[in-house]
KEKE-3310 file (N, C-alpha, C; in steps of 0.2 Angstrom, whole numbers, plus 5000, padded with zeros to 4 digits):
npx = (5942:5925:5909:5894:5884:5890:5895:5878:5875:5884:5880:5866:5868:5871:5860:5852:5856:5855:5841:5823:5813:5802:5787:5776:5772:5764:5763:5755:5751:5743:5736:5727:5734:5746:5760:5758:5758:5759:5764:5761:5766:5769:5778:5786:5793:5799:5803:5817:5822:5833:5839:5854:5859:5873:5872:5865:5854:5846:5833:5832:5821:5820:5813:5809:5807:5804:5802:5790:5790:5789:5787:5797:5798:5790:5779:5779:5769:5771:5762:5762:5756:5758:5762:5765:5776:5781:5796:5794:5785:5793:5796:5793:5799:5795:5802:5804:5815:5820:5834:5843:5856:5866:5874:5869:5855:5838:5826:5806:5793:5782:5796:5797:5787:5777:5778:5767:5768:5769:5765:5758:5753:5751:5742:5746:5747:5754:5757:5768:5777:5784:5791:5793:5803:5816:5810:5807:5808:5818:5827:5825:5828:5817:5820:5813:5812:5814:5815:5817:5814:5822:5811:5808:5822:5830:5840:5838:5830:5818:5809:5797:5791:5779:5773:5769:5761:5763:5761:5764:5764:5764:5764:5764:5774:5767:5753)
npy = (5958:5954:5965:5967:5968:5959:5947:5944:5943:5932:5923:5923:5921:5905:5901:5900:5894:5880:5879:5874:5865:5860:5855:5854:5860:5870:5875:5886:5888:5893:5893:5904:5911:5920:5925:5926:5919:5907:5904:5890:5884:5875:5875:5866:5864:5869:5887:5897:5914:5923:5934:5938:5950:5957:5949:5941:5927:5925:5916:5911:5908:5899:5902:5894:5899:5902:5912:5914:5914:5919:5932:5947:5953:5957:5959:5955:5950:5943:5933:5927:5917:5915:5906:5911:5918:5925:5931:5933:5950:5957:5961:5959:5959:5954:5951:5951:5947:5948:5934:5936:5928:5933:5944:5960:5957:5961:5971:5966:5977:5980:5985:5977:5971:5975:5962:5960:5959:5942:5928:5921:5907:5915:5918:5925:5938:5941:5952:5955:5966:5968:5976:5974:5963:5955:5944:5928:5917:5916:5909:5911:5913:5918:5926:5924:5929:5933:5946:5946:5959:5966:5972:5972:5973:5964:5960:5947:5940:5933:5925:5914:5902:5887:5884:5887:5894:5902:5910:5914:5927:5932:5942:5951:5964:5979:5978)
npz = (4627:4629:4621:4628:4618:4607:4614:4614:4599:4597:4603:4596:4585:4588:4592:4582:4574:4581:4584:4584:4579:4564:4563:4555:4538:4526:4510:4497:4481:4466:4447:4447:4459:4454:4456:4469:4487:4500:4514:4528:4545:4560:4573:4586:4594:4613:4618:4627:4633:4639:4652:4662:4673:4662:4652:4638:4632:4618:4610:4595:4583:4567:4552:4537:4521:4503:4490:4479:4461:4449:4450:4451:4464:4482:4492:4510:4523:4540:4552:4568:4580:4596:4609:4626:4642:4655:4667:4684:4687:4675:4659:4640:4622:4604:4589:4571:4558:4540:4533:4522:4517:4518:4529:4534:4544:4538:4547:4550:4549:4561:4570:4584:4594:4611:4623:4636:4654:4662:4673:4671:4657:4641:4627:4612:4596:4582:4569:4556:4544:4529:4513:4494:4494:4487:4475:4463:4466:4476:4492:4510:4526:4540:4555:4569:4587:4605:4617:4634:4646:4662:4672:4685:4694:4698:4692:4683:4671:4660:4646:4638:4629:4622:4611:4592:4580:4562:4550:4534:4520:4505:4490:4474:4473:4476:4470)
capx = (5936:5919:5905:5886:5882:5895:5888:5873:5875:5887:5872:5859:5871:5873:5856:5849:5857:5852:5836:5817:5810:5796:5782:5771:5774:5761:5761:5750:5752:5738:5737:5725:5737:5753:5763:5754:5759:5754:5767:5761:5771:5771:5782:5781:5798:5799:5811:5819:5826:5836:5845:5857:5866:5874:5873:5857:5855:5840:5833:5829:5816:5822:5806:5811:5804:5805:5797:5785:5796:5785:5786:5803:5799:5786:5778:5776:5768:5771:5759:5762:5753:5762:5760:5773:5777:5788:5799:5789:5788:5795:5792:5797:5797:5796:5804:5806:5820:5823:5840:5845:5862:5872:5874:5866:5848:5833:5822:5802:5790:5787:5803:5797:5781:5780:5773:5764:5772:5763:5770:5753:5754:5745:5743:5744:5743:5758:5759:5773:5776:5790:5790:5798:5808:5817:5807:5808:5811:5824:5825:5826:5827:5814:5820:5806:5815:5809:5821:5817:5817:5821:5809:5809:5827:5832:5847:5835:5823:5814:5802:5797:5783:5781:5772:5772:5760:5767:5757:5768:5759:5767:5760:5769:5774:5762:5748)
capy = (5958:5955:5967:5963:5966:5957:5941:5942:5943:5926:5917:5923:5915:5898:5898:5901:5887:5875:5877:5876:5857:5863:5849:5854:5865:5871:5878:5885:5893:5890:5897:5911:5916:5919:5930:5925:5916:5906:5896:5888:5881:5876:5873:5864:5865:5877:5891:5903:5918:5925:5939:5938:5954:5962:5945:5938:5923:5925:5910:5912:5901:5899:5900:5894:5902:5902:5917:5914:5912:5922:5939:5951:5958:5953:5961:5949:5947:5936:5932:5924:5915:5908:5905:5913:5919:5929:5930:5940:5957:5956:5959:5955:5962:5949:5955:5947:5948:5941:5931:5934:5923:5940:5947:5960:5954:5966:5968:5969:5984:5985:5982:5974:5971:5975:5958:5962:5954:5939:5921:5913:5906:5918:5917:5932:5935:5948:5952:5959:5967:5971:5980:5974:5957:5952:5938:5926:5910:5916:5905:5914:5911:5922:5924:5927:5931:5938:5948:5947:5964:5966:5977:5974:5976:5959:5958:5942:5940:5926:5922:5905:5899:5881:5883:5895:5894:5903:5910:5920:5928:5937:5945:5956:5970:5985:5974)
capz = (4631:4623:4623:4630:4613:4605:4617:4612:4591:4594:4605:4592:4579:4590:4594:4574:4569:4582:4587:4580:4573:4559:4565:4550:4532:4520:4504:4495:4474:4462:4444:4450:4462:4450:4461:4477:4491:4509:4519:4538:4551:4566:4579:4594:4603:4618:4617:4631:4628:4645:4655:4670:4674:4658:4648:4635:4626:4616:4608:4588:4578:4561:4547:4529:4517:4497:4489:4471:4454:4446:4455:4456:4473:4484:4501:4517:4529:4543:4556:4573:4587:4600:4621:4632:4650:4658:4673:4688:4687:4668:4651:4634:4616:4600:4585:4566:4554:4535:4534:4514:4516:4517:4534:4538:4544:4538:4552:4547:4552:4565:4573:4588:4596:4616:4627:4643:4659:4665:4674:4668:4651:4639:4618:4607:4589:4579:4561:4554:4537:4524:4508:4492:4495:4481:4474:4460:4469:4481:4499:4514:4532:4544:4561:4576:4593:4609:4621:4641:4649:4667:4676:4694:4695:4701:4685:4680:4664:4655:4644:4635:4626:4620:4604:4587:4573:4559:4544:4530:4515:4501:4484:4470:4478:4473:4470)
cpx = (5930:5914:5899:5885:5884:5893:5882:5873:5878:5879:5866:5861:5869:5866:5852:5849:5857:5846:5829:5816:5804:5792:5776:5772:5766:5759:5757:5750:5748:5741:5734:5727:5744:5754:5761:5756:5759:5756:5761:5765:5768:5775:5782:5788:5797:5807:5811:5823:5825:5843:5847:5860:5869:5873:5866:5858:5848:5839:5829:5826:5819:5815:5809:5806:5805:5801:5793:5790:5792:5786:5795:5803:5792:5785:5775:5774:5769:5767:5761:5758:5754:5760:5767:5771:5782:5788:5793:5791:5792:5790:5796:5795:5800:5797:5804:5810:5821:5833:5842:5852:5866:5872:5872:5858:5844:5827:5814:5797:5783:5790:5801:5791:5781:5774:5774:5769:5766:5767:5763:5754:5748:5747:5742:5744:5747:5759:5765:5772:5782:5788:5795:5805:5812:5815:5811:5812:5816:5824:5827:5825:5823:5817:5816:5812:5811:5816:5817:5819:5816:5817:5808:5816:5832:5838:5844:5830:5824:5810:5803:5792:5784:5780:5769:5767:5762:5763:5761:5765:5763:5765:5765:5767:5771:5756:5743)
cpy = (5959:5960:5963:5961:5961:5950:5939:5941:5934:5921:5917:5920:5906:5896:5897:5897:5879:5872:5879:5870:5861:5856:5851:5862:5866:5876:5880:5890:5887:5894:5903:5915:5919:5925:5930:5919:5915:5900:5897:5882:5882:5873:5873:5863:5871:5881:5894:5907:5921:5929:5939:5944:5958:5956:5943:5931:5923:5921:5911:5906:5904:5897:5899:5896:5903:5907:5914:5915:5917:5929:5941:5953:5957:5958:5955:5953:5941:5938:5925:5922:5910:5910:5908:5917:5921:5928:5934:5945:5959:5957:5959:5959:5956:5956:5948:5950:5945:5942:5930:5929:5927:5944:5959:5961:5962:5965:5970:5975:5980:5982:5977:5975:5970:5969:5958:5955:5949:5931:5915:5913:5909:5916:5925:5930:5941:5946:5960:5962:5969:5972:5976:5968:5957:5945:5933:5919:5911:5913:5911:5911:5918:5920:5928:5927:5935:5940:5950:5956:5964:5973:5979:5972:5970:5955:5949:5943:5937:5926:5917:5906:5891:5879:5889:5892:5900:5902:5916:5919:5934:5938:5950:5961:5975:5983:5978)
cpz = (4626:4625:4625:4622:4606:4606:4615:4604:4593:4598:4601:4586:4580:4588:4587:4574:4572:4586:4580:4577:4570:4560:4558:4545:4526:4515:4498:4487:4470:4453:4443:4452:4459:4456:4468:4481:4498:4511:4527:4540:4556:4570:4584:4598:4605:4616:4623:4632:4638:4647:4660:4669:4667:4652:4645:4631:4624:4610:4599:4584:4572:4556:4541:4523:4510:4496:4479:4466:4453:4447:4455:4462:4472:4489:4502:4521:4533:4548:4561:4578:4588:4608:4623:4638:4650:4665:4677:4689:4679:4662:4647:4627:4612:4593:4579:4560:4548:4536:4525:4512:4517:4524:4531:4538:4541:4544:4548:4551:4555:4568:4578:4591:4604:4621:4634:4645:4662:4665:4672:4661:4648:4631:4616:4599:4587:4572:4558:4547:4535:4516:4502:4493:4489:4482:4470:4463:4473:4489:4505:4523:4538:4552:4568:4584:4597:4614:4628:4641:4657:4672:4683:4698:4699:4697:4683:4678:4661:4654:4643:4632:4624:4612:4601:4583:4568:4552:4538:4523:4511:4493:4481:4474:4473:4475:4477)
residu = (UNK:UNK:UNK:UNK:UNK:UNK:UNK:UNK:UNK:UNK:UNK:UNK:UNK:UNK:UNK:UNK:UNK:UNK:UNK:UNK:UNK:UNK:UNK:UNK:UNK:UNK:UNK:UNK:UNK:UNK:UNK:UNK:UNK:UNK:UNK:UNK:UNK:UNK:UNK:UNK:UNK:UNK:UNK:UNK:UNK:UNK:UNK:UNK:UNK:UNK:UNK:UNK:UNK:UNK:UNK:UNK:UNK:UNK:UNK:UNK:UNK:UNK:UNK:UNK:UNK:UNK:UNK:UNK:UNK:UNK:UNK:UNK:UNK:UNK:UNK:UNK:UNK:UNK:UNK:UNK:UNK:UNK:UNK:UNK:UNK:UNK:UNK:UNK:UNK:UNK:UNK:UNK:UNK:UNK:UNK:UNK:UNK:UNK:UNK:UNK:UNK:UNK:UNK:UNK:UNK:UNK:UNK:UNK:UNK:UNK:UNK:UNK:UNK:UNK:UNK:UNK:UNK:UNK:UNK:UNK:UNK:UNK:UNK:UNK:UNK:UNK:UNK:UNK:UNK:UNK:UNK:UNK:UNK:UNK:UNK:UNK:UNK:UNK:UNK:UNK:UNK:UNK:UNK:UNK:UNK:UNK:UNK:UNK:UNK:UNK:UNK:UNK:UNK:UNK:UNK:UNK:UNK:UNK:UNK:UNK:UNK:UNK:UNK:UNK:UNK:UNK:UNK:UNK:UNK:UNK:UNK:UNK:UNK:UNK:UNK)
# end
C-alpha cells in the first residue's frame, strides 16, 4: 500500500520532468563581474497543483541553472513573480528547492512562503536564498512548487497560475 506521502514524492518526480516550456533565457557575466551572476526566465505555461481527500499532485517548474566557473561556492538568490488563485475558501504555500543530480533535494531559506486565499487572479513577488552552493560551473535544476491547503474542509484544494518570471542571482559566497 502506498503512503500519501509516498504518492506525492512519485507525482513531484512525474511532474518535474514533464512539465514547464522556458519561453525566454538570459544570461548575464561580464569581466567585472568574475564570480557574479544573473539568469531570467520566464515561463508561460499554466501549472496546477491539487488535493482531493488524502492524495496531492503538485505540479513543479523545473529552472536550469549553471553557476559561474569562476567561483567555488556561490550564494543564490531566486526571485519570483507569478499570478495564481486558489480553490474557494483555500490557501497555498510556494516553496523552492536546488536539484544537484543526487537525491536528496536542498530546500532554500525560507522553506516555503505562505499564499493568501483568493479565486481572483492575483500576482506576487518571493525571494528565496541559499548559502554556499557549490560552484565552479556546476548545472543545476531549481524546483518552484506550490502545495494547495484545504481550509474549508471540503477534502478539495487548487491553486494555478499561468505565468512565472524568474530572476536567479548568485555571487561568491561571503562576498
Amino acid at each position: 500500500m502506498f503512503s500519501v506521502k509516498r504518492l506525492v514524492v512519485i507525482t513531484l518526480v512525474l511532474l518535474a520532468t514533464t512539465t514547464a516550456l522556458v519561453a525566454a533565457a538570459v544570461v548575464s557575466r561580464t569581466a567585472e563581474s568574475t564570480g557574479v551572476s544573473r539568469v531570467e526566465r520566464v515561463v508561460t505555461t499554466g501549472w496546477v497543483s491539487e488535493c482531493e481527500s488524502d492524495s496531492c499532485g503538485i505540479q513543479v517548474i523545473p529552472i536550469e541553472y549553471t553557476t559561474p566557473t569562476t567561483s567555488q561556492t556561490v550564494d543564490v538568490t531566486v526571485t519570483i513573480t507569478f499570478d495564481y488563485r486558489t480553490s474557494h475558501g483555500d490557501a497555498a504555500t510556494a516553496g523552492m528547492s536546488l536539484d544537484g543530480g543526487t537525491p536528496p533535494y536542498e530546500f532554500f531559506r525560507p522553506r516555503s512562503f505562505p499564499l493568501r486565499p483568493t479565486t481572483e487572479r492575483t500576482t506576487t513577488t518571493l525571494t528565496w536564498f541559499k548559502k554556499d552552493v557549490v560552484a565552479a560551473g556546476h548545472a543545476y535544476t531549481l524546483r518552484f512548487g506550490s502545495a494547495p491547503h484545504d481550509l474549508n474542509g471540503n477534502d478539495h484544494a487548487e491553486v494555478s497560475g499561468r505565468k512565472l518570471t524568474i530572476v536567479v542571482e548568485s555571487w561568491t559566497a561571503g562576498d
